[in-house]
Wavefront OBJ file of the C-alpha trace (Angstrom):
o trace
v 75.217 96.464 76.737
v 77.983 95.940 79.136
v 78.897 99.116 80.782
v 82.887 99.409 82.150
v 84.374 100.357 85.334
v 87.816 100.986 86.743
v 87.954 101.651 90.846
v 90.276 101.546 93.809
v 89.655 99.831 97.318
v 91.649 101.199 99.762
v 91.154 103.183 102.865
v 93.247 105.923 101.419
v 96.155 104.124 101.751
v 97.778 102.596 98.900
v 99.556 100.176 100.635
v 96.855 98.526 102.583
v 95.575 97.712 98.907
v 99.051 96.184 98.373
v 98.592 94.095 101.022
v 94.393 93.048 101.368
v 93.060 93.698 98.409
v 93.865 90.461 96.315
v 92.433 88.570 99.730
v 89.012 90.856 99.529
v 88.179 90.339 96.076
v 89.305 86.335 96.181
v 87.889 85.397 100.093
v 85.043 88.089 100.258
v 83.845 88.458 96.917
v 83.542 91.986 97.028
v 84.087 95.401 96.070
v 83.056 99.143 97.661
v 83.876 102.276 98.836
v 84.193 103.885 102.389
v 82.282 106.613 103.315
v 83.347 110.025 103.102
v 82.643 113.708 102.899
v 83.677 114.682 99.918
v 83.196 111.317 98.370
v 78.851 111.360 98.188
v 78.786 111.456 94.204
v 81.519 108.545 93.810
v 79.291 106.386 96.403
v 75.907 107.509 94.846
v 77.123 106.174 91.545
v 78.455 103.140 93.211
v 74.749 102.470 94.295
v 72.628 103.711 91.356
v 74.658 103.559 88.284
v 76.822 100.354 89.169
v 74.373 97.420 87.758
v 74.518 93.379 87.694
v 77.254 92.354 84.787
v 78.578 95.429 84.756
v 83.008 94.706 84.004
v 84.894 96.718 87.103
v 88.708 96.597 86.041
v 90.178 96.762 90.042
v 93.699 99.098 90.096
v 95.836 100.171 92.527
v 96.800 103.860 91.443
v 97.650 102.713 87.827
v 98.510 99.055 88.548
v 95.850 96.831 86.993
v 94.807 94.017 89.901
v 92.067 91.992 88.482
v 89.099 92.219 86.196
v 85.490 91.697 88.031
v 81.917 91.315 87.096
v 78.872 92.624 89.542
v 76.900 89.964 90.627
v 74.134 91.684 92.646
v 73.012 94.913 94.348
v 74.329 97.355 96.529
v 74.379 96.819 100.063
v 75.969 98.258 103.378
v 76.950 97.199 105.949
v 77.990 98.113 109.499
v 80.559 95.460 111.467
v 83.694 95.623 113.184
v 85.956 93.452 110.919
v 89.168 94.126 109.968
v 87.453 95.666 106.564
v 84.567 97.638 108.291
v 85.592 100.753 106.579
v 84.153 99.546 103.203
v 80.536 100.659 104.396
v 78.948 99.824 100.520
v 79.634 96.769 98.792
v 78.560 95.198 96.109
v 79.013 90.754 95.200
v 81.321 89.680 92.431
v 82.764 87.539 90.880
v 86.878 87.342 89.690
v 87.093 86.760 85.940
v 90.478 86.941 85.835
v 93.940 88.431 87.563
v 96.547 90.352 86.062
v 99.822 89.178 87.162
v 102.078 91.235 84.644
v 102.089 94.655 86.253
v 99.921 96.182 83.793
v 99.249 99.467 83.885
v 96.182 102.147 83.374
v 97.114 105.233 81.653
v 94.334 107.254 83.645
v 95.602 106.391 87.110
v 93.282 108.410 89.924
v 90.005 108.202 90.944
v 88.201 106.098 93.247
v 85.178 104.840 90.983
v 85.217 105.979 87.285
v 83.206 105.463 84.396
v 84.890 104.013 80.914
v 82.966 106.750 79.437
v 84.414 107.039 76.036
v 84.636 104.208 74.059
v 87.788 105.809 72.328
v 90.065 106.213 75.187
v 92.936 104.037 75.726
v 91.648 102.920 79.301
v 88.464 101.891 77.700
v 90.271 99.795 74.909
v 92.548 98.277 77.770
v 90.273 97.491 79.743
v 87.522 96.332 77.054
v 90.580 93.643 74.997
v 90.684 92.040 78.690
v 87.290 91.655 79.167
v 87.046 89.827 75.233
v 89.901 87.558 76.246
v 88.014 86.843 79.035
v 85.480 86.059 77.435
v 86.676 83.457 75.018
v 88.170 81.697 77.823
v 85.124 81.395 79.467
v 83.394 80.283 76.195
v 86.233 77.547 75.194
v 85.636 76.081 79.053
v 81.457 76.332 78.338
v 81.145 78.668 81.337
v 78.080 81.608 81.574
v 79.300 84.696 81.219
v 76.372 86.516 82.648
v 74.863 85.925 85.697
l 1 2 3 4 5 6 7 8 9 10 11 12 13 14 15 16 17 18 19 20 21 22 23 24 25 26 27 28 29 30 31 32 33 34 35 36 37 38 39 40 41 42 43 44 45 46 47 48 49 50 51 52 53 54 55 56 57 58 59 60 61 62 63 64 65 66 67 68 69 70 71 72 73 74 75 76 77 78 79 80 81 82 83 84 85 86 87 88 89 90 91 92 93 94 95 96 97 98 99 100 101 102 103 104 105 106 107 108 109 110 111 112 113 114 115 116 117 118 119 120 121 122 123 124 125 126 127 128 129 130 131 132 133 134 135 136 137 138 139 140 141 142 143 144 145
């Protein structure tokens, strides 16, 4: 069963995700999280709970960005690069962008669970993932990894 994400990558600046983020997901195949005080049970589910396949719906506040699937494990990393502040990362791949200016109706949090299958976030971000998917069936491409 495919379990559904929505997060925000940005070193608490909206703005820089304005700027990087559509470059981090497309040239570095990645998403994660800093590493902060306060922020210990957002990163521990970001390590345990976050599996392989799992649908991450990327925002920006409430502004959908793209629609990702996990490709592989958690992993950190310590370097110097302009993007050194996300500490824990995890591979993925795009599955699609949204270029509409969509929005989320549940707008904060760093890393949160679609949780109730009910909720309007869920549905949003579930009907993506199913168009998604047909697209990727009509072209004959996996949708797992």
């Amino acid at each position: 069963m495919t379990t559904y994400w929505h997060m925000q990558i940005h070193p608490d600046d909206k703005s820089f995700a304005d700027e990087f983020v559509y470059s981090i997901l497309e040239h570095k195949k990645i998403i994660g999280l800093g590493e902060w005080e306060k922020g210990k049970d957002t990163i521990n589910a970001f390590i345990q709970d976050v599996k392989v396949n799992d649908i991450v719906a990327i925002k920006n506040g409430a502004k959908l960005v793209a629609l990702v699937q996990v490709i592989g494990g958690a992993y950190q990393i310590d370097d110097n690069s302009d993007i050194a502040w996300i500490v824990h990362r995890r591979p993925i791949r795009v599955l699609d962008w949204e270029i509409e200016e969509k929005y989320l109706p549940q707008p904060m949090g760093t890393l949160n669970r679609c949780a109730s299958d009910s909720a309007e976030t869920t549905q949003i971000i579930k009907n993506w993932h199913q168009r998604v998917i047909k697209s990727f069936e009509r072209r004959k491409l996996d949708i797992t990894v």
